[in-house]
C-alpha positions as CSV (number, residue, x, y, z in Angstrom):
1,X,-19.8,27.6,-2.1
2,X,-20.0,24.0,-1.0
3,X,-17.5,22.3,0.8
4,X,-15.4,20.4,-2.4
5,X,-14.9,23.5,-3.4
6,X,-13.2,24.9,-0.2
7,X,-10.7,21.9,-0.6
8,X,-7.2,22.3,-1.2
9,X,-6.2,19.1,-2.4
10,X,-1.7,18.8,-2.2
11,X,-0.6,18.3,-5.3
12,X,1.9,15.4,-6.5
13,X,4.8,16.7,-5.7
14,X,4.4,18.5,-2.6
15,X,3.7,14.5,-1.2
16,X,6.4,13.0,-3.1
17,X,9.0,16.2,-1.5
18,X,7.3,15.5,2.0
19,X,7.4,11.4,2.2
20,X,11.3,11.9,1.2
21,X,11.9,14.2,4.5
22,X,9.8,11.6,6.2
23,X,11.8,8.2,4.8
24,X,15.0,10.6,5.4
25,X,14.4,10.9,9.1
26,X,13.2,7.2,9.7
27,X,16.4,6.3,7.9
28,X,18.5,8.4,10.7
29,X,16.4,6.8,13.6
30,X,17.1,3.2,12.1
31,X,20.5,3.7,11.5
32,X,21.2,4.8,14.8
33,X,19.4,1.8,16.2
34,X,21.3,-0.3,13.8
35,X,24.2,0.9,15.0
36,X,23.6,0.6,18.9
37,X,21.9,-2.9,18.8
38,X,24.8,-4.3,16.1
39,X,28.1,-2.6,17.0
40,X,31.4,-3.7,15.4
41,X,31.9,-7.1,15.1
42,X,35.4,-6.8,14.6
43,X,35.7,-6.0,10.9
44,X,36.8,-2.6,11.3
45,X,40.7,-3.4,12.2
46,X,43.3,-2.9,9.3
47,X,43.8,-7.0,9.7
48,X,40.4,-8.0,9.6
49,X,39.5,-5.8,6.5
50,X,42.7,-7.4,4.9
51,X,40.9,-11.0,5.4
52,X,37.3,-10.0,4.0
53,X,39.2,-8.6,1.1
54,X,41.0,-11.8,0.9
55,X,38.3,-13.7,1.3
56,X,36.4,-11.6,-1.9
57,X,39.1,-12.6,-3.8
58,X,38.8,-16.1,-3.2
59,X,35.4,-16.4,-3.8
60,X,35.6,-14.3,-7.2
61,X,38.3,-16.5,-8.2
62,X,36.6,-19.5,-7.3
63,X,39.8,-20.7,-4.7
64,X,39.5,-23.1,-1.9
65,X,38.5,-21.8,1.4
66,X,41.1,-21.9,4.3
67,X,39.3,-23.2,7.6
68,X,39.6,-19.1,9.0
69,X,38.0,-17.8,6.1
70,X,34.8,-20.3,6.0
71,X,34.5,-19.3,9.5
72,X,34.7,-15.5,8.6
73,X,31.9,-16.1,5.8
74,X,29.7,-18.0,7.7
75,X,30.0,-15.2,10.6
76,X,29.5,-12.1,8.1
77,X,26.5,-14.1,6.2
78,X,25.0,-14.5,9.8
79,X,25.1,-11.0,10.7
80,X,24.6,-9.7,7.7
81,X,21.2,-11.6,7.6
82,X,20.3,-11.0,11.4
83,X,20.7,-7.0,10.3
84,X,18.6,-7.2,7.1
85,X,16.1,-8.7,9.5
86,X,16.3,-6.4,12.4
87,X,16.0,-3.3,10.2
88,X,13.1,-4.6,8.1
89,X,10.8,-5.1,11.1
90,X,12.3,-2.1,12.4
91,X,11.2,0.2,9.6
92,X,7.8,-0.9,9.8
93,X,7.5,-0.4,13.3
94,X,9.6,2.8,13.5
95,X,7.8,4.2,10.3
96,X,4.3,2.6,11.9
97,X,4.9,4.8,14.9
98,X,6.0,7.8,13.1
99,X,2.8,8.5,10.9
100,X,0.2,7.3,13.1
101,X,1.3,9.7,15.8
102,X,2.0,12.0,13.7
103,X,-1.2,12.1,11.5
104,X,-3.7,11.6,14.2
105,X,-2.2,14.2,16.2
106,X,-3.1,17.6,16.6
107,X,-0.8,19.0,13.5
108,X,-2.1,16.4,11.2
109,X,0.8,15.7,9.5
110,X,4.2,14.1,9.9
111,X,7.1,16.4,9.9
112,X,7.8,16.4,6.4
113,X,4.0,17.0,5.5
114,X,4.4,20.1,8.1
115,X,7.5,22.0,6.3
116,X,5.7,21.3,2.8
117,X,2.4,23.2,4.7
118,X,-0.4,20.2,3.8
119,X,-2.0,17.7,6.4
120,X,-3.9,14.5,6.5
121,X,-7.8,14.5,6.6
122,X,-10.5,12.4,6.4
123,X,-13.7,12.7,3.9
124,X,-15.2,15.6,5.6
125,X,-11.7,17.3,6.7
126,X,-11.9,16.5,9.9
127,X,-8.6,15.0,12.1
128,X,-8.1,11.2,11.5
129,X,-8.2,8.6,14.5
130,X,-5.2,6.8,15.1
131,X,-7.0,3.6,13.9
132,X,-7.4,5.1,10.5
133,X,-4.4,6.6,10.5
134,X,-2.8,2.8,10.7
135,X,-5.0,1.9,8.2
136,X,-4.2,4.0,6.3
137,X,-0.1,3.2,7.1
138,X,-1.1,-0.3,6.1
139,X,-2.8,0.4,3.0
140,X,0.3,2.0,1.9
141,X,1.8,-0.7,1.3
142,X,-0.8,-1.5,-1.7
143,X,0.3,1.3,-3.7
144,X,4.1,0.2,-3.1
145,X,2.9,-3.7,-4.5
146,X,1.3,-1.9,-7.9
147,X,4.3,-1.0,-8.5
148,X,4.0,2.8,-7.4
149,X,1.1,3.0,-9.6
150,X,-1.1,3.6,-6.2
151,X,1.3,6.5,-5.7
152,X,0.8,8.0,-9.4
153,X,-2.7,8.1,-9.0
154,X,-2.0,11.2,-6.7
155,X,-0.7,12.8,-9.6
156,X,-3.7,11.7,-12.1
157,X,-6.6,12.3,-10.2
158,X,-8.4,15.6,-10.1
159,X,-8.3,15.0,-6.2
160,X,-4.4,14.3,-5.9
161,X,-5.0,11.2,-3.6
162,X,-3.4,8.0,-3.4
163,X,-4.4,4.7,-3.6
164,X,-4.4,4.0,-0.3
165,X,-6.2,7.5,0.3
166,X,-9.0,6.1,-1.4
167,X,-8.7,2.6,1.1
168,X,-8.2,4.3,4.1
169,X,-10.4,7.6,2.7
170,X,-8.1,10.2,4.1
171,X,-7.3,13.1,1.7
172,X,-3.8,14.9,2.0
173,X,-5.1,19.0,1.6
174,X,-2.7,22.2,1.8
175,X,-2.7,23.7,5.2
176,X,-3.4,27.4,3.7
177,X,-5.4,27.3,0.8
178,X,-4.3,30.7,-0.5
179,X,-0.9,29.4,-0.9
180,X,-0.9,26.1,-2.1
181,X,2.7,26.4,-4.2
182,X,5.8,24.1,-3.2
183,X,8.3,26.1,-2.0
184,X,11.5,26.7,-4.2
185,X,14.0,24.3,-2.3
186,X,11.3,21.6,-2.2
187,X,11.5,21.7,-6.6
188,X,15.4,21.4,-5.9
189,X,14.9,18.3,-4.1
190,X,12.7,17.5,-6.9
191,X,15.2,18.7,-9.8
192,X,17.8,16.6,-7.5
193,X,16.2,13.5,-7.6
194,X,15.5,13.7,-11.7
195,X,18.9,14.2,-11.9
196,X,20.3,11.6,-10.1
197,X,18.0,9.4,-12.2
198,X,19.0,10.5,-15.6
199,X,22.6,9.3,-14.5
200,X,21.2,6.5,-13.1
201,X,19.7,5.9,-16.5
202,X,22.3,6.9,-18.8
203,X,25.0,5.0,-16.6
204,X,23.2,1.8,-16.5
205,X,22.9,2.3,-20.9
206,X,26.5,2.6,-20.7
207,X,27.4,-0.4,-19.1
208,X,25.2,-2.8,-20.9
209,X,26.5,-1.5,-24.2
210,X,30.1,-2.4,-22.5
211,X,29.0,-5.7,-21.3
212,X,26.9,-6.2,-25.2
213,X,30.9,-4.6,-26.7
214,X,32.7,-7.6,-24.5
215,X,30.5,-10.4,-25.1
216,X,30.7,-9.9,-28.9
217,X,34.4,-9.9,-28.4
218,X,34.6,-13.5,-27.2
């Protein structure tokens, strides 16, 4: 038996169940930083929430400004926009940190690739480097630009890998062979996830057939 036919290759859904766990816990880490680098900036109060909701107000309604208020918008734009930036970079050097480590170290695998039982290799199955496991972190972000259609190729190819599998020529294989199935409360994450986009679906239907219902009112 030659050695593609010892391979294991992780199915679709295994990887999609394992990224989530992975995104999950960057999520926790970033909003902790978030949190300790951009504490309350005094919105919090019974009196300031009473301004920013009648500042909303105002700008819904398309009122004049008071001098407080301008001064309140420009403050909340400002650190609304010095957050967006902070946890963008963040992600990607928190997320950056995460899998190389993770997948060039001895398990393989981050710790959402570890509970699902499947690990990162390279061509021959051997451990990646930690420059290829970067590369492979930074071609990732080519099958996020297609539109997740790098991702689907994991789910079309005979070889379940990515699009950036193929750039960075890692393959994503099941720890033990002999039991390659996704456990049963990774398929409720799944089933989760479908649900929450059928309501997704159905409720965005919904409100353009309001919105179609109002405009044909006026």
């Amino acid at each position: 038996m030659n050695q593609i036919a010892l391979r294991s290759p992780a199915g679709f859904w295994k990887r999609y169940v394992a990224y989530f766990i992975d995104v999950v816990l960057v999520y926790i880490v970033l909003e902790l930083l978030t949190r300790l680098l951009f504490p309350d900036q005094g919105f919090s109060d019974q009196g300031a929430a009473d301004q920013i909701q009648a500042l909303m107000s105002a700008v819904q309604n398309h009122q004049a400004l008071s001098d407080d208020q301008t001064a309140l918008l420009k403050r909340t734009a400002e650190s609304l926009s010095s957050m967006l930036m902070f946890t963008s970079i963040a992600y990607v050097v928190i997320a950056g940190a995460y899998f190389v480590v993770c997948e060039s170290s001895a398990w393989q695998a981050t710790l959402g690739k570890r509970l699902l039982g499947i690990k990162v290799v390279d061509a021959n199955g051997a451990r990646i480097s930690a420059g290829r496991a970067l590369g492979r972190f930074v071609a990732a972000s080519l099958s996020w630009l297609t539109l997740n259609v790098g991702h689907a190729m994991a789910a079309i190819k005979p070889e379940h890998r990515a699009l950036h599998d193929y750039v960075a020529d890692t393959r994503v294989e099941n720890v033990d062979p002999d039991h390659p199935q996704m456990p049963l409360w990774g398929w409720l994450i799944v089933g989760a996830h479908a649900l929450a986009f059928m309501l997704c679906v159905v409720g965005a239907s919904m409100a353009m057939a309001l919105a179609l219902r109002a405009a044909d009112q006026f």
